[in-house]
C-alpha positions in Angstrom: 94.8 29.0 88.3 92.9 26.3 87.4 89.9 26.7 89.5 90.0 30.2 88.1 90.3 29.1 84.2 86.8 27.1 85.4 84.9 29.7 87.1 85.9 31.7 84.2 84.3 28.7 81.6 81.3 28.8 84.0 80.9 32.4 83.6 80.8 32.0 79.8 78.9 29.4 79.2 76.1 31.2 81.7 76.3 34.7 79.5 76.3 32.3 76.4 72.7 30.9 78.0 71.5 33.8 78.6 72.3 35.5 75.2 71.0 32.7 73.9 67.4 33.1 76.0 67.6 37.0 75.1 67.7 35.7 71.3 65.0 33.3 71.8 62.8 35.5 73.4 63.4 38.0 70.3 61.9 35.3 68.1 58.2 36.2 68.6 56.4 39.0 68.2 52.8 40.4 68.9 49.8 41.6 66.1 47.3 43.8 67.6 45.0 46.2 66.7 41.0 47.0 66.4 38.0 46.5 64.1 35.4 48.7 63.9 32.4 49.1 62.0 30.7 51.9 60.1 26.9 51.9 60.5 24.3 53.6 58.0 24.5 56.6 59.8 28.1 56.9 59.5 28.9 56.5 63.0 31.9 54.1 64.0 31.2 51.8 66.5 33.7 49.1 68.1 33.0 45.3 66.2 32.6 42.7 68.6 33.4 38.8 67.7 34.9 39.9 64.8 37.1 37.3 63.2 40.8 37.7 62.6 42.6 35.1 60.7 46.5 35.1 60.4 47.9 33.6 57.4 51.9 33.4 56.5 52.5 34.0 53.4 56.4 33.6 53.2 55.8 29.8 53.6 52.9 27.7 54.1 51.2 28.6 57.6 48.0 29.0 58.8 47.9 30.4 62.4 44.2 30.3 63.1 42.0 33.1 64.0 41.1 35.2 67.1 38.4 36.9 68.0 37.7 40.8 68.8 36.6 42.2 72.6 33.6 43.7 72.8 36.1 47.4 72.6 36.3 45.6 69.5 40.2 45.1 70.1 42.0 42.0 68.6 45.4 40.2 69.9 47.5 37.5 68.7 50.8 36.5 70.6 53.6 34.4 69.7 53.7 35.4 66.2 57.1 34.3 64.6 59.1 37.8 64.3 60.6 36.3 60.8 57.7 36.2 58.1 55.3 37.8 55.7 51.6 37.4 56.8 48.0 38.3 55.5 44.7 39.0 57.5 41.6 38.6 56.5 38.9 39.8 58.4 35.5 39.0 58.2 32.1 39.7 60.9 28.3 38.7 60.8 26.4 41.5 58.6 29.9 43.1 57.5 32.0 43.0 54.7 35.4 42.0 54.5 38.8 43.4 54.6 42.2 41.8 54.4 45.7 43.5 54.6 48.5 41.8 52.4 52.0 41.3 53.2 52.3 42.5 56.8 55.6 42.2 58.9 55.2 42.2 62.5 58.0 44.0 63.0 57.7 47.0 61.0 53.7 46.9 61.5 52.6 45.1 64.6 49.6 47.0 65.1 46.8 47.1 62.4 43.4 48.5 62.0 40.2 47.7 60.1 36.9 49.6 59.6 34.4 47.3 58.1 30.6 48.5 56.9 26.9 47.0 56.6 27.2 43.6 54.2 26.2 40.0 54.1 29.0 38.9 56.8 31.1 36.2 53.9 34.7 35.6 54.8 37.3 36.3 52.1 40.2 34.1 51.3 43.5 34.9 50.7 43.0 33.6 47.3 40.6 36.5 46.9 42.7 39.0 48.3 45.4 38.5 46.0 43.6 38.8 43.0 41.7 41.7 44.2 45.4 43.0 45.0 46.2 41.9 41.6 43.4 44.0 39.7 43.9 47.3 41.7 47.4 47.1 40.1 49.3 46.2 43.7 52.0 43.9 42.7 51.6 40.2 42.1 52.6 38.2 45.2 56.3 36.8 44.3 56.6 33.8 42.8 52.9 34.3 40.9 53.0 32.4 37.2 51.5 35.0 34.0 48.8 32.5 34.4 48.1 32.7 37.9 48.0 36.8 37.4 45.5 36.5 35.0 43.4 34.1 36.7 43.9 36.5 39.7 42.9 39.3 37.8 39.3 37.9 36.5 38.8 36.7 40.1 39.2 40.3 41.5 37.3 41.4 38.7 34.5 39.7 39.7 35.1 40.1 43.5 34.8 43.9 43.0 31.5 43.0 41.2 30.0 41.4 43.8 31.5 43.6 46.1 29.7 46.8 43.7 26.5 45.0 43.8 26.6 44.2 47.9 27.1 47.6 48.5 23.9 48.7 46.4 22.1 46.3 47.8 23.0 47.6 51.3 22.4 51.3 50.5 19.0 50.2 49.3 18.4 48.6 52.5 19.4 50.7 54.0 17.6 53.9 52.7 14.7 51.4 53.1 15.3 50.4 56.8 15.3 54.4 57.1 11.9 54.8 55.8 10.2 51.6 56.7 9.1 52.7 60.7 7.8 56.3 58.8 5.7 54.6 56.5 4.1 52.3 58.5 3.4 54.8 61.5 2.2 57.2 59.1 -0.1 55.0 57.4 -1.1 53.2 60.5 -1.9 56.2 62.3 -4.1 57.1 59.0 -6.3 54.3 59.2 -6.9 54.1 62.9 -8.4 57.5 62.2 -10.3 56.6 59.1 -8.6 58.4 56.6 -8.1 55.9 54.1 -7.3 58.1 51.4 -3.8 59.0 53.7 -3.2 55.8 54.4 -3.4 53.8 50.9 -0.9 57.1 49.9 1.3 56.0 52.2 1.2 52.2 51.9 1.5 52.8 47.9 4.5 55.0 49.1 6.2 52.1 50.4 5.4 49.4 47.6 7.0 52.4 45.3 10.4 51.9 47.7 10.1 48.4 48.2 8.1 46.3 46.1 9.4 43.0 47.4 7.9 43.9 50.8 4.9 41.8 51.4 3.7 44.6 54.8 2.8 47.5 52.6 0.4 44.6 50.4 -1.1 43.3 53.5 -2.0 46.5 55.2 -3.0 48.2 52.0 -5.5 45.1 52.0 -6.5 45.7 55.0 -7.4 49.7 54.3 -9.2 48.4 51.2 -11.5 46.1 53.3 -12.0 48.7 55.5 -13.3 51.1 53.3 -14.5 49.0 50.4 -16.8 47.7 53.3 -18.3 51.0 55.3 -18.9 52.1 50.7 -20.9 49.2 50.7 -22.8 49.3 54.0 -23.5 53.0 53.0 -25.1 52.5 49.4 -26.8 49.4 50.7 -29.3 51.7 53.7 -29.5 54.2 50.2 -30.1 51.1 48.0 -27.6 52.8 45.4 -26.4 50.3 43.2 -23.7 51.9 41.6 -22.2 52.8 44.5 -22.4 49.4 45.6 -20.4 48.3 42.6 -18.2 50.9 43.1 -17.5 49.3 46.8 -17.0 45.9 45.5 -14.3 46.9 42.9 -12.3 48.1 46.4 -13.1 44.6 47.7 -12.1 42.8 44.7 -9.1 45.5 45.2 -8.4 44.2 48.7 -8.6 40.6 47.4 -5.8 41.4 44.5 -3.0 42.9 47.2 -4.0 40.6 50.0 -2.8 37.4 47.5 -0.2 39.6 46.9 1.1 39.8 50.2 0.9 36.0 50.7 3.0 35.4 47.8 5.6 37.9 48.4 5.8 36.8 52.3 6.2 33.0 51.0 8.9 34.1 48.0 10.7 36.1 51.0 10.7 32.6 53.2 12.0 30.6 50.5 14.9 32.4 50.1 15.3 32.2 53.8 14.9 36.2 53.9 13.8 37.7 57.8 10.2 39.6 57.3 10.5 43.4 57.0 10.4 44.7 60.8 6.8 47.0 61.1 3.9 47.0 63.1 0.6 45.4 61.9 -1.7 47.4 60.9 -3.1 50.1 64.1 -6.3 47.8 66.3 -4.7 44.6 64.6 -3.7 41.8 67.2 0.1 40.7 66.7 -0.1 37.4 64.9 2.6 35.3 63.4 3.7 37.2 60.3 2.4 34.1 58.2 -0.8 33.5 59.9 -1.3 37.6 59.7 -1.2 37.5 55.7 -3.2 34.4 56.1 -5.9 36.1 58.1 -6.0 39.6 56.2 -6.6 37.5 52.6 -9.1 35.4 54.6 -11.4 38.3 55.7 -11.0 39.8 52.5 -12.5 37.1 50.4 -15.1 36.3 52.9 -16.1 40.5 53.0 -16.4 40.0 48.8 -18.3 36.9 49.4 -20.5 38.2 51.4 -21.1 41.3 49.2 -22.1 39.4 46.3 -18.4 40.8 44.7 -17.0 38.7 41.4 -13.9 37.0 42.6 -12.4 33.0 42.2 -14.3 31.1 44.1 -12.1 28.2 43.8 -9.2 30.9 45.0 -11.2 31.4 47.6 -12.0 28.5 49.2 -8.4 27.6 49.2 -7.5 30.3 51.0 -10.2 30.7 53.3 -9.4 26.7 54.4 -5.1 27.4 54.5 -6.2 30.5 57.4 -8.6 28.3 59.2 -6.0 25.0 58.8 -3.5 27.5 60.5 -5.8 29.7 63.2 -5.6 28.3 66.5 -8.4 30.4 68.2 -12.3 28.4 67.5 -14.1 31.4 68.1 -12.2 32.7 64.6 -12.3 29.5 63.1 -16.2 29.0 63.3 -16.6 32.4 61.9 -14.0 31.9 58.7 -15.4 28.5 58.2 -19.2 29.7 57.3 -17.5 32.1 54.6 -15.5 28.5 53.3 -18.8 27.0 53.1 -20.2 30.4 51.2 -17.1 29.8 48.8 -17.7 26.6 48.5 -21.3 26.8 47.2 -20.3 30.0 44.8 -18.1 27.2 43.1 -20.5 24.8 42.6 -19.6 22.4 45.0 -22.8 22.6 47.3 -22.8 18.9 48.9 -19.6 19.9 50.3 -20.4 23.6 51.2 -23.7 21.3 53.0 -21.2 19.1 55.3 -19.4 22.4 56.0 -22.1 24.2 57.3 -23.1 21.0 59.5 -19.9 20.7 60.5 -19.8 24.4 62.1 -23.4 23.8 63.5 -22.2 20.7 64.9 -19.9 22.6 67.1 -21.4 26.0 67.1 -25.0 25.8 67.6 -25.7 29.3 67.6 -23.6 30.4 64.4 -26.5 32.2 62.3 -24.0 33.1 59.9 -23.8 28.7 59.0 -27.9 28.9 59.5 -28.3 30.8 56.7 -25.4 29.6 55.0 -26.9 25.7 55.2 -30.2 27.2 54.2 -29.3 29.1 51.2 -27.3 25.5 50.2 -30.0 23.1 51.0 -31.9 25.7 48.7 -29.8 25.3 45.9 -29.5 21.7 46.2 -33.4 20.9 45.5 -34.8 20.5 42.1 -38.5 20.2 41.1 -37.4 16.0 41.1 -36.2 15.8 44.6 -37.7 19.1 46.1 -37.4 17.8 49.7 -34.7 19.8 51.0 -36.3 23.1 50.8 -38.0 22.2 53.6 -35.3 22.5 55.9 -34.1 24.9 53.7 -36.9 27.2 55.1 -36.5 25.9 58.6 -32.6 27.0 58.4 -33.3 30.5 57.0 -36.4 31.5 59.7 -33.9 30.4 62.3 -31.7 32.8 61.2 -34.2 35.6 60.7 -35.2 34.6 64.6 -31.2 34.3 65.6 -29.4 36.9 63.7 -28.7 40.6 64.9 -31.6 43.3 64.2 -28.6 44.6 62.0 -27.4 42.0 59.8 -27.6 43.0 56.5 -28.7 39.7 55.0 -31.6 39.3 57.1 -34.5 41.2 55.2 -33.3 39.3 52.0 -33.2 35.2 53.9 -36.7 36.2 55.3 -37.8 37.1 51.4 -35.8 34.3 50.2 -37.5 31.7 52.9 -41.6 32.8 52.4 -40.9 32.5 48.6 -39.3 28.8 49.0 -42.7 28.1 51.0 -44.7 29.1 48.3 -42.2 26.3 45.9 -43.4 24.1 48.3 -46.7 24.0 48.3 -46.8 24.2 44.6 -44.4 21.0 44.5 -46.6 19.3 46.7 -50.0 20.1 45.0 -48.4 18.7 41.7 -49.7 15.3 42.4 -52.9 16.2 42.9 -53.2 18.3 39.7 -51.7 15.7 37.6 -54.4 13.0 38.9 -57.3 15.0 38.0 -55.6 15.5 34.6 -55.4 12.0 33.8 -58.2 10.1 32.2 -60.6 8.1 34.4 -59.8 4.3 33.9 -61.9 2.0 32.6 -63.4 -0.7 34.3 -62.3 -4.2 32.6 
């Protein structure tokens, strides 16, 4: 009897464990559940490395986050079965979403659809007072000041939220139209319609006038054109047309600063550059040295066509592109129009060194010949008229050296006979002052 009372006592105490195990193991439960994300086009697509982050609510607990699968599927185990929770979901370029007051066991599985945003977290400080303002009720135990502070929190969540989501229906209307524009513009110019292609580039400063691109190709279409103008009036010798081609250069000039700035303004504020193609027959630069480089070439175009523009802007310019421009070929070329910039702004000892300093290196760069000639020129005065002489010497190199078609040719040749004639007149001065003065007397 005994050893049966005990066997009996073992028996119980072993369904006792085991009900007890049965209990334990009833004590946790399992979220689960996907996020995806709706894109511009209004497909759904599955949200990887999403963030999930479980919060109980019922008393203080954070239990962490997990991450989604790249089916964009979510799963956290071990979740005590008693409890309120909150997650808060959150994902690079995504708003957020939260769901308040979940229980596992009447909602173990829950599902999120996020859309195009900046990819901040929310809190659940947020999502109660966003709660709050939709006119969800409070969370229990919430003060009438705590409400209120909940609801001018949400208030100004959903304002945020309001102004996100223009901002990323702009961008994305703009991201649309971007690729169109461009091709359709580039495609323009690489065929020479530049009336097409300064439509379309206007087109796209009308949609996005923060976009530095559309300035910088517009500049370039302006070069382009303002240029072949001015080639064309100067074999006609039409001089208003010729003005009329430098008001395009000074044109080019204007948007190419433009697209500098705006480029800069975008880095500062740690903005990506609009994704488009450089302009058709352009090299892929760095988008900085690119805008560099187009303002560059348009200053040294105006300089060269006698067009009105800063100087002093200019030069600055001109030096920041060649500072930057690792090629020397490109260098030496942009550095003769720095020295022509120099000497527009008065400063022709250092426009001088320049042009020696591209000789010094380049030999055969006609462009600094006549560039150190025209200086030298400038520099003499009937008191000190010695450096005409190699004035002259620079310019008939260049008239030997430069192409049969460079346009300034015929007017350095002009420009270096007439200095000889300032020559000899400088040096017969002496001579025709000592037959003007009086004979001396003899003591």
């Amino acid at each position: 009897m005994i050893r049966f009372k005990s066997l009996a006592q073992v028996a119980s105490a072993a369904l006792l464990v085991a009900a007890f195990s049965v209990g334990a193991a009833a004590q946790t439960a399992t979220f689960e559940g996907k996020v995806m994300l709706e894109q511009a086009d209004k497909t759904v697509v599955p949200l990887q490395g999403a963030t999930v982050h479980f919060v109980r609510t019922d008393i203080k607990q954070d239990l962490g986050i997990v991450k989604t699968d790249k089916n964009g599927k979510y799963v956290r185990v071990g979740v005590p079965f008693v409890g309120t929770y909150t997650l808060l979901i959150s994902a690079p370029n995504s708003t957020p979403a939260y769901q308040l007051d979940v229980r596992p066991g009447q909602r173990p599985v829950n599902d999120f659809t996020l859309y195009p945003g900046d990819g901040r977290a929310v809190t659940l400080e947020e999502a109660r007072a966003n709660a709050a303002a939709s006119g969800k009720p409070a969370p229990a135990g919430a003060s009438p000041t705590d409400v209120a502070n909940a609801k001018k929190k949400a208030a100004e969540m959903a304002a945020e939220i309001e102004r996100v989501n223009k901002e990323n229906a702009r961008a994305a209307e703009f991201n649309a139209k971007v690729p169109e524009i461009l091709k359709a513009g580039n495609e323009a110019y690489a065929a020479k319609n530049y009336d097409m292609a300064l439509a379309k580039y206007d087109e796209g400063i009308a949609a996005a006038p923060e976009e530095h691109v559309f300035y910088q190709n517009k500049a370039v279409v302006l070069t382009g054109r303002g240029t072949d103008k001015y080639n064309a009036a100067f074999k006609t010798k039409d001089n208003a047309a010729k003005e009329a081609a430098r008001a395009e250069l000074k044109t080019a000039v204007d948007s190419a600063e433009k697209a500098v700035a705006l480029f800069r303004a975008k880095q500062t504020k740690g903005q990506p550059p609009a994704a488009g193609a450089p302009v058709a027959g352009e090299k892929k630069l760095g988008d900085e040295l690119a805008a560099l480089n187009v303002r560059a070439d348009a200053y040294r175009l105006a300089l060269l066509t006698y067009t009105q523009v800063d100087n002093e802007a200019a030069a600055k310019a001109i030096e920041e592109y060649v500072n930057a421009e690792p090629d020397a070929n490109k260098k030496n070329k942009m550095q003769a129009a720095l020295g022509e910039a120099l000497l527009n702004a008065g400063k022709v000892d250092e426009s001088i060194a320049k042009f020696r300093q591209i000789l010094a290196s380049n030999p055969g760069n006609v462009d600094a010949m006549r560039g150190l000639g025209i200086s030298l020129a400038a520099k003499a005065t009937p008191e000190d008229p010695a450096p005409l002489v190699e004035a002259v010497k620079m310019m008939e190199m260049f008239t030997e050296k430069a192409p049969a078609d460079h346009k300034q040719k015929p007017e350095v040749a002009a420009m270096a006979e007439e200095l000889k004639g300032s020559i000899k007149e400088y040096s017969n001065k002496p001579q025709a002052q000592e037959k003007a003065r009086p004979a001396r007397r003899r003591p």
